[in-house]
C-alpha positions in Angstrom: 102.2 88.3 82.7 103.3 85.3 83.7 103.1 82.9 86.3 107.1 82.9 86.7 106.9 86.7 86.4 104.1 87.2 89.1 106.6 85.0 91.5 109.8 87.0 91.0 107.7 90.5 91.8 106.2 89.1 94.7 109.7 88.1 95.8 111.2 91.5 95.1 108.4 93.3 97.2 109.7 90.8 100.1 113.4 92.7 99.5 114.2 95.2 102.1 115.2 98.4 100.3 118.7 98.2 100.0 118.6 94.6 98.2 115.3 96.4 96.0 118.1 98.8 94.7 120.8 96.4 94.0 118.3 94.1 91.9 116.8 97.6 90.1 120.6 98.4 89.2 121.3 95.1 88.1 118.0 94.7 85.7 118.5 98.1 84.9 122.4 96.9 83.7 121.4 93.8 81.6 118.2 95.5 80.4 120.0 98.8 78.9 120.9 97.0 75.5 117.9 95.1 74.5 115.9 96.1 72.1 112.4 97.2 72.8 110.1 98.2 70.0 108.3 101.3 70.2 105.3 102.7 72.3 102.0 102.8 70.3 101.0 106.1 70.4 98.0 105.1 72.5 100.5 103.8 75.4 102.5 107.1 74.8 99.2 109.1 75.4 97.7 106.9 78.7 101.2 107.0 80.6 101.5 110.5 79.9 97.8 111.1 81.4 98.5 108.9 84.4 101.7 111.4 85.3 99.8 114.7 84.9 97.3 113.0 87.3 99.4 112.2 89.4 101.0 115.9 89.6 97.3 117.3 89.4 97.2 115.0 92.9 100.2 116.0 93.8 99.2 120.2 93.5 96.0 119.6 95.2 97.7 118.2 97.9 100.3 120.9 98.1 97.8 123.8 98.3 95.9 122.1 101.3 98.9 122.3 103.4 
């Protein structure tokens, strides 16, 4: 990442909410038609282990309460 990339995030966690949203909508806009090459299978298989972690958390969590 770079050093330009590490500014502009630090800047958008400085955005209240509302101006987080317009920014998100607006990457989200001009990003829609570019064209990203595929996940590697590897990538594919670590993000989807991250998110059933997360709703393993999430479960535990649940039952507790």
């Amino acid at each position: 990442m770079t050093v330009l990339v590490q500014e502009f995030l630090k800047t958008f966690d400085r955005l209240t909410n509302s101006e987080r949203l317009d920014l998100a909508s607006e990457i989200l806009r001009r990003t829609v038609h570019l064209d990203f090459p595929p996940l590697p299978d590897q990538d594919l298989a670590l993000n989807a282990e991250a998110v059933f972690l997360a709703l393993d958390e999430q479960e535990a969590v649940n039952e507790c309460s």
